[in-house]
C-alpha positions in Angstrom: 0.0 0.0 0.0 1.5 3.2 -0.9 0.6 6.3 1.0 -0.3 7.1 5.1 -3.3 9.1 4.2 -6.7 8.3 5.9 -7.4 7.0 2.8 -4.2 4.9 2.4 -5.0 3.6 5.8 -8.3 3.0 5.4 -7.4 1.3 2.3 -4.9 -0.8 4.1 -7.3 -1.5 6.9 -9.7 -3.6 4.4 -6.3 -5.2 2.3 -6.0 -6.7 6.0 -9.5 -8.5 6.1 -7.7 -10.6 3.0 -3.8 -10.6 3.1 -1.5 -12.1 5.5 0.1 -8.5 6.3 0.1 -5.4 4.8 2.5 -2.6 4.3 2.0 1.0 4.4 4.7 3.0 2.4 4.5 6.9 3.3 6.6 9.3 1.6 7.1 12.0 4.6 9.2 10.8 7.9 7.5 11.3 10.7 8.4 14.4 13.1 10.4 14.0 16.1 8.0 15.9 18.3 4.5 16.4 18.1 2.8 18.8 15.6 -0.1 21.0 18.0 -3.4 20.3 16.6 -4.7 23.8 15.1 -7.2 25.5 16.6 -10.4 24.9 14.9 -11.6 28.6 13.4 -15.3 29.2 15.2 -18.3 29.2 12.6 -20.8 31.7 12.9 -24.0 29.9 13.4 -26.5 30.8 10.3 -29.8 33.9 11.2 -31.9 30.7 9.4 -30.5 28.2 11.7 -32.7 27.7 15.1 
């Protein structure tokens, strides 16, 4: 499987339901220390919205 998307995952997730083993191939190393999560931007709720 080539790619560590969700999608790649995901992908691999189902290959595993049939294969002996699966592996995932991802292009980017991983980063030494933890990336912060963003901070989701608030969303205005809509006037038509109750």
């Amino acid at each position: 499987m080539l790619g560590g998307s969700i999608a790649g995952l995901m992908a691999a997730r189902v290959l595993s339901d049939q294969a002996r083993r699966v592996v995932v191939f991802e292009r980017d190393e991983m980063p030494s220390v933890p990336v912060p999560v963003p901070v989701p931007v608030p969303v205005p709720r809509s006037p038509v919205a109750p």
